[in-house]
C-alpha positions in Angstrom: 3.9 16.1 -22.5 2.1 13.0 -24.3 -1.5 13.7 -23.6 -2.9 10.7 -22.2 -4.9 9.4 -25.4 -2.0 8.8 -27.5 -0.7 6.5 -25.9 0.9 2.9 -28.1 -0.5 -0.4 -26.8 3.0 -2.3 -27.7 5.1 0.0 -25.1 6.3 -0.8 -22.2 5.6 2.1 -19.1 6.2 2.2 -15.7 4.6 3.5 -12.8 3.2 3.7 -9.4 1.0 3.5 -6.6 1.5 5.5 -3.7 -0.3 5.2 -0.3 -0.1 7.4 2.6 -0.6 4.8 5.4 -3.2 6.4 7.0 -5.5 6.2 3.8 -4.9 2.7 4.2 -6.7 2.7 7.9 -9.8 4.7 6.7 -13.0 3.4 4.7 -12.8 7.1 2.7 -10.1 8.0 0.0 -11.0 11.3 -0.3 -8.0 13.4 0.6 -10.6 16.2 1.6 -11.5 14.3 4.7 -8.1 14.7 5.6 -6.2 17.0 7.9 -5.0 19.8 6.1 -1.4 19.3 6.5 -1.7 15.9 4.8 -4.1 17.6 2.3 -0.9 20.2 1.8 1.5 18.0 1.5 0.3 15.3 -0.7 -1.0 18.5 -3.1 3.1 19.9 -2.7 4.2 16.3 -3.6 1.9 16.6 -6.6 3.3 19.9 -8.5 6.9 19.3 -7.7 6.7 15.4 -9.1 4.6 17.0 -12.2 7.1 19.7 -12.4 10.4 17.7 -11.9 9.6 14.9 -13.9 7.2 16.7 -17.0 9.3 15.1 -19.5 8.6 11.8 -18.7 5.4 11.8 -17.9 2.4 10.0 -19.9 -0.1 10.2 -16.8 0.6 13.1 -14.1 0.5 12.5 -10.6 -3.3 14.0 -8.9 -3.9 14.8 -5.9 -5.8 12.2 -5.1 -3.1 10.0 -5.7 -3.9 6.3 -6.4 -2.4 4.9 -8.3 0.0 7.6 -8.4 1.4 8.0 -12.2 3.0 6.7 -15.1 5.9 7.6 -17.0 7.6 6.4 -20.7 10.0 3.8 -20.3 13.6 6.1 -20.3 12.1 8.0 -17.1 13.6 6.3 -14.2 10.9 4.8 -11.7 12.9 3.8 -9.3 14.3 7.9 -8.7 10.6 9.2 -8.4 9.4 6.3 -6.4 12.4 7.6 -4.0 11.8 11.5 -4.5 8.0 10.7 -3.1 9.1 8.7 -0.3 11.6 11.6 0.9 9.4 14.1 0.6 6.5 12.6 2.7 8.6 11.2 5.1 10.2 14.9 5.8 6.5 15.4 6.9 6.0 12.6 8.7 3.8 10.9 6.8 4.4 7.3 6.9 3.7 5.8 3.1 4.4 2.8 0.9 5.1 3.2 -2.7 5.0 0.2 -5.5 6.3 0.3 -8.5 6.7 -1.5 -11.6 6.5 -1.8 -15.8 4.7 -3.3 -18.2 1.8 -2.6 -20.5 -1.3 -0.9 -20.1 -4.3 -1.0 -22.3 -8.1 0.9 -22.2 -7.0 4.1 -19.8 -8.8 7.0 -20.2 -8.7 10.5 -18.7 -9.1 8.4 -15.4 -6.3 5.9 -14.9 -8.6 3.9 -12.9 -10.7 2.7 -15.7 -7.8 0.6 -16.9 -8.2 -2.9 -18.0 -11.9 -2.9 -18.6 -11.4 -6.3 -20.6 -11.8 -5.4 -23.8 -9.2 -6.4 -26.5 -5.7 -6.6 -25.8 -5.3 -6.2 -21.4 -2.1 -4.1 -20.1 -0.5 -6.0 -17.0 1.2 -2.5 -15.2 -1.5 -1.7 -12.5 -3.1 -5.0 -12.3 1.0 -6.3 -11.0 1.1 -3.1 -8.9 -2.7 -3.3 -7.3 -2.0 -6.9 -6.8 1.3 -6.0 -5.1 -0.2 -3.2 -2.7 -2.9 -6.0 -1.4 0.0 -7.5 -0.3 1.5 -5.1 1.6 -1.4 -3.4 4.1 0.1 -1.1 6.6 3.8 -1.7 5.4 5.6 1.1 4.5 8.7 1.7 2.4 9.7 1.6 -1.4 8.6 -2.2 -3.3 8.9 -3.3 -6.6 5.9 -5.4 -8.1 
């Protein structure tokens, strides 16, 4: 797997932002404060997306999931987005899932400290946090 650093500012990725819809009802993220069969399912979604899809990765998906992960640009984002939807719905946990592509810039270790301004900005999870704002307590599969 491309480790995370090594990344190329000029290529185009796509990714994702998955929300369990009950997160979205709740002032605290933090999966631990969680029931643990949402706990265990959202850490089963994790290794089998991370296992499934390894060769595509560039940023795995964590347990705590926002904003999900991001692949190289032959992985096909619109097959993951679908294989996360199946799997928490078969445990009846309503979600919505966003996806997109584009460019990213500045991301760290921590995917959340993209676009921090500095030289060239990436436009991938700006399009897909935009797009989530958008869609509070709606659930399905939606392209940003």
């Amino acid at each position: 797997m491309k480790y995370i650093l090594e990344y190329n500012k000029t290529e185009i990725y796509k990714g994702l932002y998955v929300t369990p819809i009950i997160l979205d009802k709740a002032y605290n993220r933090f999966l631990d404060m969680y029931d643990v069969e949402i706990r265990k399912a959202i850490s089963d979604l994790c290794k089998f997306i991370n296992h499934k899809y390894e060769n595509v990765l560039v940023v795995k998906m964590k347990r705590n999931i926002q904003p999900g992960l991001i692949i190289k640009e032959e992985g096909n984002i619109q097959h993951i987005a679908k294989d996360i939807y199946d799997f928490l719905n078969k445990r009846e946990i309503d979600n919505r899932i966003v996806y997109g592509e584009g460019t990213v810039s500045h991301f760290e270790k921590d995917i959340h400290r993209c676009d921090t301004g500095y030289g060239p900005k990436g436009n991938l999870l700006i399009k897909i946090g935009r797009k989530t704002d958008e869609l509070k307590n709606q659930i399905g599969i939606f392209k940003s």
